[in-house]
C-alpha positions as CSV (number, residue, x, y, z in Angstrom):
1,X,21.3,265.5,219.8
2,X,19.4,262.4,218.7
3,X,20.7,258.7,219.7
4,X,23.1,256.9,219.7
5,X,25.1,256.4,216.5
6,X,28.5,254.9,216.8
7,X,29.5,252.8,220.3
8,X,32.7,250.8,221.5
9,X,32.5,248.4,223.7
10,X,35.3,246.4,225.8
11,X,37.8,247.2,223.1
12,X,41.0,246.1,224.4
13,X,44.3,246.7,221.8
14,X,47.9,244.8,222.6
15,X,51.1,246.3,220.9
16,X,54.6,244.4,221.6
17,X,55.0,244.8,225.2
18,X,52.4,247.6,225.7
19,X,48.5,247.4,226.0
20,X,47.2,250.7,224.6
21,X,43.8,250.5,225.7
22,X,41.7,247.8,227.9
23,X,38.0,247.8,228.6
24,X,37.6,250.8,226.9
25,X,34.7,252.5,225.6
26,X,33.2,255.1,224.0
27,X,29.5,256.2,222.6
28,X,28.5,259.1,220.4
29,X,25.4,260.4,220.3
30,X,23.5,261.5,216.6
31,X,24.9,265.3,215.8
32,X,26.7,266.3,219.2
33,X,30.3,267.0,219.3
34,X,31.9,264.6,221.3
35,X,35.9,265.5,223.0
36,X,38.0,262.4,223.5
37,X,40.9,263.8,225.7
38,X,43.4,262.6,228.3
39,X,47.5,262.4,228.7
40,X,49.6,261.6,225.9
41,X,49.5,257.9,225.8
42,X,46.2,257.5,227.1
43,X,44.8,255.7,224.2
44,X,42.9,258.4,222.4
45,X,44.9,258.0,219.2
46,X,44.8,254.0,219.3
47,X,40.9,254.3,219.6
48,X,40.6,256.7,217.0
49,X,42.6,254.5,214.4
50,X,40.4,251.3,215.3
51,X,36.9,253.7,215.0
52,X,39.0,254.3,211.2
53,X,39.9,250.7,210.2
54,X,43.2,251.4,210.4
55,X,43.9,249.0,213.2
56,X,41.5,246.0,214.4
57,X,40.7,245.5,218.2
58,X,41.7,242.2,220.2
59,X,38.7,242.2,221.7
60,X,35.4,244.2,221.8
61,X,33.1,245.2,219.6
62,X,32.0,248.2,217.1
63,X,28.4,249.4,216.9
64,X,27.3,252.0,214.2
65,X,23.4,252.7,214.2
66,X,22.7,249.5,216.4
67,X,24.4,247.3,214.1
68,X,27.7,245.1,214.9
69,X,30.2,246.1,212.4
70,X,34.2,245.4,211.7
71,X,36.4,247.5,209.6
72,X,39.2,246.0,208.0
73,X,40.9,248.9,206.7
74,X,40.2,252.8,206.0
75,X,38.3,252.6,202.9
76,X,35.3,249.8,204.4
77,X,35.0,252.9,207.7
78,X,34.6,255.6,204.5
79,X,31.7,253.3,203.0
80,X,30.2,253.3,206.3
81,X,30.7,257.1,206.7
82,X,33.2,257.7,208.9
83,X,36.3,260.2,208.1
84,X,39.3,261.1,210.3
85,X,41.1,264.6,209.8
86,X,44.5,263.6,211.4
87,X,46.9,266.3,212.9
88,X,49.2,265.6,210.0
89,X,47.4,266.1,207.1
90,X,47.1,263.3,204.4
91,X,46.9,265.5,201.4
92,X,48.4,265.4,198.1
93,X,50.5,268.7,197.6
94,X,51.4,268.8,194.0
95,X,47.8,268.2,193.5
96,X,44.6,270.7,192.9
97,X,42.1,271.2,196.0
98,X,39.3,269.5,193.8
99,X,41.5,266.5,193.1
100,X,42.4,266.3,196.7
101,X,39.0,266.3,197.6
102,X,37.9,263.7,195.1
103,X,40.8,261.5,195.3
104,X,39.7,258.0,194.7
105,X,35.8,258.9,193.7
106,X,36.3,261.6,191.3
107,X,33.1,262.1,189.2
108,X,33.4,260.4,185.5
109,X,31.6,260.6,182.3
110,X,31.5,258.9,178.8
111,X,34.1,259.8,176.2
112,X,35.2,257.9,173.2
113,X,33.6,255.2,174.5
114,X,35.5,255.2,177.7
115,X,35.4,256.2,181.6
116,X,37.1,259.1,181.9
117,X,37.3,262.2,184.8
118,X,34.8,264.8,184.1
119,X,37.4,267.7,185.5
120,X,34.5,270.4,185.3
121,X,32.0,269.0,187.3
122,X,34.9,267.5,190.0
123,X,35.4,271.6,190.2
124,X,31.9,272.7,190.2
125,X,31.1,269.8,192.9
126,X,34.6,271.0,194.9
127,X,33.3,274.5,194.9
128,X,30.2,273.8,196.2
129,X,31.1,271.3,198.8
130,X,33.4,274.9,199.7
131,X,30.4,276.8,199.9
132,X,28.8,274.7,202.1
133,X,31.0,275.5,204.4
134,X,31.1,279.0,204.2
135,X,34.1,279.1,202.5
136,X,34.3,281.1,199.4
137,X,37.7,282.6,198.9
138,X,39.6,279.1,198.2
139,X,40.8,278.7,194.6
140,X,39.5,274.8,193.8
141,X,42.1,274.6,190.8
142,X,45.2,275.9,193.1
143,X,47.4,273.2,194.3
144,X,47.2,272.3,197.6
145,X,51.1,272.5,198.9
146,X,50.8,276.2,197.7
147,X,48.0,276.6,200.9
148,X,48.6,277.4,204.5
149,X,48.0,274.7,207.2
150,X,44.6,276.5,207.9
151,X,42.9,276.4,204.3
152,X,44.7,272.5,204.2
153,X,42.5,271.6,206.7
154,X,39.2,273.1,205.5
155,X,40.1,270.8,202.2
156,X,40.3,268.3,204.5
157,X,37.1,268.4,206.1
158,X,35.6,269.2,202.5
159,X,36.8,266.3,201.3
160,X,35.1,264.3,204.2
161,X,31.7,265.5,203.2
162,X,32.1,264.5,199.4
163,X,32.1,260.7,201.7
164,X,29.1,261.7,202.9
165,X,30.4,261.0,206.4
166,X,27.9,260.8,209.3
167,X,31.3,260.5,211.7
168,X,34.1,263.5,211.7
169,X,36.9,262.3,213.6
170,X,39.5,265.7,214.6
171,X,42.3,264.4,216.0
172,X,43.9,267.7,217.6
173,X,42.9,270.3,214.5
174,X,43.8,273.5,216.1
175,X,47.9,272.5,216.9
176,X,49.0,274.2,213.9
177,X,46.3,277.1,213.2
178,X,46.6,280.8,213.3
179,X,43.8,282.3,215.9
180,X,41.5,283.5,213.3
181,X,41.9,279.7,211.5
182,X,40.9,278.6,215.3
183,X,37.7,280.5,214.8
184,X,36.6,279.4,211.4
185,X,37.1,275.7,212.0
186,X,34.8,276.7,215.3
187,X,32.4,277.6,213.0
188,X,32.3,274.7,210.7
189,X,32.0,272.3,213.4
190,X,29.2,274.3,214.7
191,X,27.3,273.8,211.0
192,X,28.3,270.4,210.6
193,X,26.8,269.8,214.0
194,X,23.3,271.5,213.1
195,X,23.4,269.7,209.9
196,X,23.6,266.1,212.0
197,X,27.2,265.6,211.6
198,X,28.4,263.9,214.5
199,X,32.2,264.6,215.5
200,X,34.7,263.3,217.7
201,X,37.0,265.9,218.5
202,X,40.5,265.0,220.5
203,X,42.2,268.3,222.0
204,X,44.9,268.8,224.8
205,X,42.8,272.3,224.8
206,X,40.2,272.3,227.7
207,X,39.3,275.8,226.7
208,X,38.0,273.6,223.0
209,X,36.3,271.3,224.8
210,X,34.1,273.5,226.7
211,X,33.5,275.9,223.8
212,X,32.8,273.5,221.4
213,X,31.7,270.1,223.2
214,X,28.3,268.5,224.3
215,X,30.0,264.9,226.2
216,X,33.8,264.7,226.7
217,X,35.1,261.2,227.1
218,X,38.4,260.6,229.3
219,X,41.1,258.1,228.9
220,X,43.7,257.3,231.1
221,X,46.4,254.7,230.7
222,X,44.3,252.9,227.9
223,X,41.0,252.9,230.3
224,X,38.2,254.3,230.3
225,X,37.7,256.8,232.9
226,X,34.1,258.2,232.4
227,X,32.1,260.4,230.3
228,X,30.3,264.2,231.4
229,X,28.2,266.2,229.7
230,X,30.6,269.6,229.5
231,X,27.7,271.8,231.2
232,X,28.1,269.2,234.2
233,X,31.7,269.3,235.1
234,X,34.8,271.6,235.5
235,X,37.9,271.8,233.9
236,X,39.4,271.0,237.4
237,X,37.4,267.8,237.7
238,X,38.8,266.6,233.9
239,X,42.2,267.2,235.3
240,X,42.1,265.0,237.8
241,X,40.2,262.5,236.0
242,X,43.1,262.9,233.7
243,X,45.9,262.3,235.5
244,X,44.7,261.2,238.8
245,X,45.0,263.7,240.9
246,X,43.8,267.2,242.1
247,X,46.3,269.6,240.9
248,X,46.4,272.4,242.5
249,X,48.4,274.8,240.0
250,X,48.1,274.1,236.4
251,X,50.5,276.1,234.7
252,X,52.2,277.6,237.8
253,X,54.8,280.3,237.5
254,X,58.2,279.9,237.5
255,X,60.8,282.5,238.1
256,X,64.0,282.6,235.7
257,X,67.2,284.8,236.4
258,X,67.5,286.8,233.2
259,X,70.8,287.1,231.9
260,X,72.5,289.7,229.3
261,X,71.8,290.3,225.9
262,X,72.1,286.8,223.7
263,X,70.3,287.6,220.5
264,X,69.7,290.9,219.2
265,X,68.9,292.0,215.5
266,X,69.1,295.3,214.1
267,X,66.8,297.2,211.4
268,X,66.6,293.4,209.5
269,X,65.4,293.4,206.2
270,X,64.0,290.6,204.2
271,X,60.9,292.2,202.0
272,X,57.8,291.9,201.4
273,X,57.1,291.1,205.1
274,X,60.5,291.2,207.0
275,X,61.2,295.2,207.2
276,X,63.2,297.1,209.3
277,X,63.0,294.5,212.4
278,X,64.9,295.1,215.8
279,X,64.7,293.6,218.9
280,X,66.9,291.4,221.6
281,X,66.5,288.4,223.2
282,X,67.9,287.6,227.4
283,X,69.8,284.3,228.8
284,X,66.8,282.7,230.2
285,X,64.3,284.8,228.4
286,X,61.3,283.8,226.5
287,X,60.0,286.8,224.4
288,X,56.7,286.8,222.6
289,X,56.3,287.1,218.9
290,X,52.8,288.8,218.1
291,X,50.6,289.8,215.2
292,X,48.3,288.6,212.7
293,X,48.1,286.7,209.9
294,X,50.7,288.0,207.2
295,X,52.5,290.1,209.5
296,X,55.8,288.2,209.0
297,X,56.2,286.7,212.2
298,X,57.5,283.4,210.7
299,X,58.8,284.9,208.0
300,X,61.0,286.9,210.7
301,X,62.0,283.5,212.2
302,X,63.0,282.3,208.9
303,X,65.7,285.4,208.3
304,X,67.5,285.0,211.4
305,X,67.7,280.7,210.9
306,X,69.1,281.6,207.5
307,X,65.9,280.1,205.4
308,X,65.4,283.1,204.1
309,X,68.9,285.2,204.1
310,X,68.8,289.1,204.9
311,X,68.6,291.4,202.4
312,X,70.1,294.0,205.0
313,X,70.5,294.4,208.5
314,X,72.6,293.0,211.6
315,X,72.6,290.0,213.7
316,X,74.4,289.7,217.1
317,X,75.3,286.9,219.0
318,X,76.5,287.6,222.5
319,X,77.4,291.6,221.6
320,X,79.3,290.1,218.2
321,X,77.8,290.3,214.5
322,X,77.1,287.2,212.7
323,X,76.2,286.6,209.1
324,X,73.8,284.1,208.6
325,X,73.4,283.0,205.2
326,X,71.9,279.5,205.3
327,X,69.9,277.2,208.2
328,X,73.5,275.1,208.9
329,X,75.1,278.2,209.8
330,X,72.5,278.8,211.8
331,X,72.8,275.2,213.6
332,X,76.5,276.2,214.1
333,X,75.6,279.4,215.9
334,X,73.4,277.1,218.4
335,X,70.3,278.4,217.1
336,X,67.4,276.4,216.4
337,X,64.4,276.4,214.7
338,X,60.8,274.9,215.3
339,X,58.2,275.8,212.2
340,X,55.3,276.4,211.9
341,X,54.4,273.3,210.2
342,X,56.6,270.6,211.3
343,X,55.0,267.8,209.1
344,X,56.3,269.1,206.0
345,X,59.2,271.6,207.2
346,X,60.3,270.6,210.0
347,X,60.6,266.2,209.6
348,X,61.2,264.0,206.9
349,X,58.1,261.5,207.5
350,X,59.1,258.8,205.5
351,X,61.9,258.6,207.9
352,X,62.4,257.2,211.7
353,X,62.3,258.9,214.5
354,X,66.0,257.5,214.7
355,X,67.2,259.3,211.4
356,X,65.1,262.7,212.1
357,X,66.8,263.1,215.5
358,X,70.3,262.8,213.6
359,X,69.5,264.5,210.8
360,X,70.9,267.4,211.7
361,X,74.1,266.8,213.7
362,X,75.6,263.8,211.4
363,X,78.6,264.6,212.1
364,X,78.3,263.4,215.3
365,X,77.3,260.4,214.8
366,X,79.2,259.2,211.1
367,X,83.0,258.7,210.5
368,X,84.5,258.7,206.8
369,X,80.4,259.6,205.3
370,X,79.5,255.9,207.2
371,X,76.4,256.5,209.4
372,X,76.7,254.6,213.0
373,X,73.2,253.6,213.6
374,X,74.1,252.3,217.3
375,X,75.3,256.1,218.4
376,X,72.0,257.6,216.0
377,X,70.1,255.5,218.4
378,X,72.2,256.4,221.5
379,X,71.6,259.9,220.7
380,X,67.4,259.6,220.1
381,X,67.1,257.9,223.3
């Protein structure tokens, strides 16, 4: 780790009625990988966004390689290499991995007397940036809504390098990843680190932090709490620095009287990766789902919900069968469904947080097809 390349200092942020973050501050060093953690609403996402350009601080100041500097937006941060990988992902699906990656910079050449996209060195250049990373079995021409959440985010980071960015901000990249996903982006944060990269990397995950870290930062309540190197400290000491407090008992254990048989499937059939599943579920119950990658654990999901409809097979709701042919039958049954990626299946994003919470129960809330928004917002709060 060399010196210090990006610092924050006294950056206070005011929202209506709240103030995200006061006095904070933050510095990163020259290729270390740097955690930013605390509580939800601690701040770490406000910071993040003004490091970005997306917002401007109220007060404060902004120092990248010893130099004062203001960022009025996203694109003047990317000139001054910094990228963000946010937990939902910004990418483009109906679009190819190499567009994605060069969206907005795309390599050109001459023709007809005209600026146009030179489409086979935007691949060539996509593959390499790829191989840079060690990653060599993505298909540059496929289109990126065809990918799992895992090869979305290698894109991602990919396309950050084609900015030549000197600052990778992660804001919480392993939510949505499968365990082997976990350990490949481990190791392209390790590279990107030897190469000089440095990366701020925001995680709920103490287990991250310590296996991936150098510093970690904490927030709490929009200040500044204090910053260890991860070799120094404990993960009972970031805890309290967290929230306050000495706790005691993390994740302590909780007994639950199990009741009778609620769910149960029988010999289900949904191919190619539903086949021949059986199993129940308890009253107050909470049964594990294992295997890897392909196996058809959310595929499995997806058949009882109704996304993807049995082929053949039994489902039983409290001892009596129930065909389940689409997700609203489902919602009638009482059962609910939380998927894998909730960005794209599981929210409509260009919606509120008002609508989203409805969305699924309008009935309650509309008479004669006319939405009430004051009992939509009755029911979100």
């Amino acid at each position: 780790m060399g010196d210090v390349l990006l610092e924050l200092r006294g950056i206070d942020k005011h929202f209506p009625g709240v103030r995200a973050l006061k006095d904070a501050r933050l510095d990163v060093r020259r290729g270390e990988v740097h955690a930013l953690i605390g509580e939800n609403g601690a701040g770490k996402s406000t910071m993040i966004k003004i490091v970005s350009g997306v917002y401007q601080p109220d007060t404060g100041e902004i120092l990248l390689d010893g130099r004062r500097v203001e960022f009025s937006n996203p694109r003047e941060a990317h000139s001054a290499g910094i990228a963000t990988i946010y937990q939902e992902l910004g990418l483009y699906p109906e679009l190819s991995v190499s567009e994605n990656i060069f969206m907005g910079h795309a390599p050109t050449m001459k023709r007809f007397g005209f600026q146009a996209i030179d489409w086979e060195e935007m691949e060539w250049q996509a593959a390499a940036l790829l191989a840079e990373l060690n990653i060599h079995n993505l298909d540059v021409g496929a289109k990126v809504g065809a990918l799992n959440v895992g090869n979305r985010q290698r894109v991602e980071i990919a396309k950050a390098l084609s900015l030549d960015a000197q600052i990778l901000i992660m804001d919480e990249p392993t939510a949505a990843l499968t365990e082997s996903d976990v350990e490949q982006l481990f190791s392209i944060v390790r590279l990107l680190r030897e190469r000089g990269v440095s990366i701020i990397y925001i995680s709920h995950r103490l287990n991250e932090v310590f296996e991936l870290a150098d510093r970690v930062t904490v927030l709490r309540d929009g200040e500044y709490i204090g910053t260890q190197d991860v070799t120094d400290t404990s993960e009972a000491e970031l805890i309290s620095m967290m929230v306050g407090r000495t706790i005691e008992n993390l994740f302590p254990k909780q007994t639950a009287e199990i009741g009778a048989v609620v769910l149960e499937v029988r010999h289900l059939n949904r191919p190619p990766l539903t086949r021949d599943i059986s199993f129940s579920v308890r009253a107050g119950e909470i049964v594990g789902m294992a295997g890897l990658v392909g196996s058809g654990r959310s595929e499995t999901a997806q058949v009882i919900f109704g996304v993807l409809p049995a082929e053949s097979g039994e489902i039983l709701l409290n001892g009596q069968p129930v065909k389940i042919n689409r997700p609203s039958e489902a919602v009638d049954h009482g059962i609910g469904y939380v998927p894998e990626d909730r960005g794209h299946q599981g929210l409509i994003r260009e919606m509120t947080i008002r609508e989203n919470t409805s969305m699924a129960v309008l009935e309650l809330v509309s008479k004669n097809t006319f939405i009430s928004r004051a009992k939509e917002q009755a029911l979100a709060i």
